[in-house]
N, C-alpha and C positions, 0 to 999 in steps of 0.2 A: 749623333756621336754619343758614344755612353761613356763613362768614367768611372771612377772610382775612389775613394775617400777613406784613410783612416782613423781612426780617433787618437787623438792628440790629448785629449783631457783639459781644455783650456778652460777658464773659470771667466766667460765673455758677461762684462759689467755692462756692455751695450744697452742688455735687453730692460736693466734697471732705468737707464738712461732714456730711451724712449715710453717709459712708460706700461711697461707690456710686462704681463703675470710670468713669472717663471713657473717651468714644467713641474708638475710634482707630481709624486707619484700614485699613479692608477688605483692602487688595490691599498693606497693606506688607511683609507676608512674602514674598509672591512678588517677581520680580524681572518690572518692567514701564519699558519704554520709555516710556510717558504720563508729560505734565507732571498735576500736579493744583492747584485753588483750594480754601480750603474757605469754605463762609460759615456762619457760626452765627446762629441764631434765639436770641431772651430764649426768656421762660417766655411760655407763649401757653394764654390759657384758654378752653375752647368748653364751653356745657353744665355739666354737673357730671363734665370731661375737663380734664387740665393735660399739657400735650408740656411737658416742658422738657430742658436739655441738649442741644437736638440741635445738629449739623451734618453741612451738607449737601457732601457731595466732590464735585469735577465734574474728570473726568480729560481729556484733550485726545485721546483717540481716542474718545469718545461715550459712554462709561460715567457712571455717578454712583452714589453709595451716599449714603445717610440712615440717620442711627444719631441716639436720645436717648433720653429716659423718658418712659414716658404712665401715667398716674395716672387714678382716678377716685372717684367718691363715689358712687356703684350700681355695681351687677353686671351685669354681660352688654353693658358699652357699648363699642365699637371708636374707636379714632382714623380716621377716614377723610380721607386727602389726595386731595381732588378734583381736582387737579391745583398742580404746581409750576411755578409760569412763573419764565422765565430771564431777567434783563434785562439790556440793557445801561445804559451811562453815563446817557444820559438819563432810565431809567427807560421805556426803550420792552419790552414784552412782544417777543423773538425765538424764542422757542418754550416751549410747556407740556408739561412729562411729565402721559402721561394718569395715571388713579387708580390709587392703591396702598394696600394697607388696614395696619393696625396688629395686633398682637394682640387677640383676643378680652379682657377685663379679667373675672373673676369674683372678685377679691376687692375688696371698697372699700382706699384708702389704702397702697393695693400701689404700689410702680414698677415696670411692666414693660419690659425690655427693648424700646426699635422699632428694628428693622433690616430695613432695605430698601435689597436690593443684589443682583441689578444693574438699575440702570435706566438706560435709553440716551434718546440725545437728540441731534442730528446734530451731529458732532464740528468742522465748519468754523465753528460758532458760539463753540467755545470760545473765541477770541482776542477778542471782543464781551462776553463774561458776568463782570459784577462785582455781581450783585446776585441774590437769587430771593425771589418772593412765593409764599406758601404759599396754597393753597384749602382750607380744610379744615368738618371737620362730625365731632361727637362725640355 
């Protein structure tokens, strides 16, 4: 069953609460000319799969990184992002990053690091994008 997910922007203290690094961002060590947005996703459940913590970066020269934790209650299950569509104000779809997978999961109740960087996406649309809806399947 695949679904889908939009960002709600919630500032989840969870991740402080257990313990666990919050996501930062990918390229702030280096020194980059790009503006960046971030947008954060709540906790999103698919399956017996929990993504939470993420957010997603979207930089103004076509780059994007996605960084959170994915969980599970069996072994051997993957977070799969069927695609990220981008939106604008209206909520109109301006373009989707195609698929990008998760870690492998083999322990149940584990958080695994997801990190997925770089992913590109045509950079004239950044001045459009305030919104992404996730596609996903666990």
């Amino acid at each position: 069953m695949s679904s889908t997910e939009e960002a709600n922007s919630p500032k989840n203290e969870e991740c402080s609460t257990l313990g666990l690094p919050e996501a930062s961002d990918p390229r702030a060590a280096a020194r980059y000319d790009a503006e960046s947005v971030t947008i954060r996703f709540g906790r999103i459940d698919d399956g017996d799969c929990t993504f939470h913590w993420s957010i997603l970066w979207l930089y103004s020269d076509g780059q994007a990184a996605l960084q959170g934790y994915v969980a599970t209650d069996s072994s051997g299950d993957v977070w799969i992002v069927r695609g990220m569509a981008l939106l604008d104000r209206n909520g109109v779809e301006l373009y989707r990053i195609p698929q990008f997978n998760g870690p492998q999961m083999d322990m149940p109740d584990h958080n695994y690091a997801f990190n997925a960087y770089p992913l590109y996406y045509p950079s004239y649309l950044y001045p459009h994008i305030v919104n992404a809806r996730m596609y996903h399947h666990c």
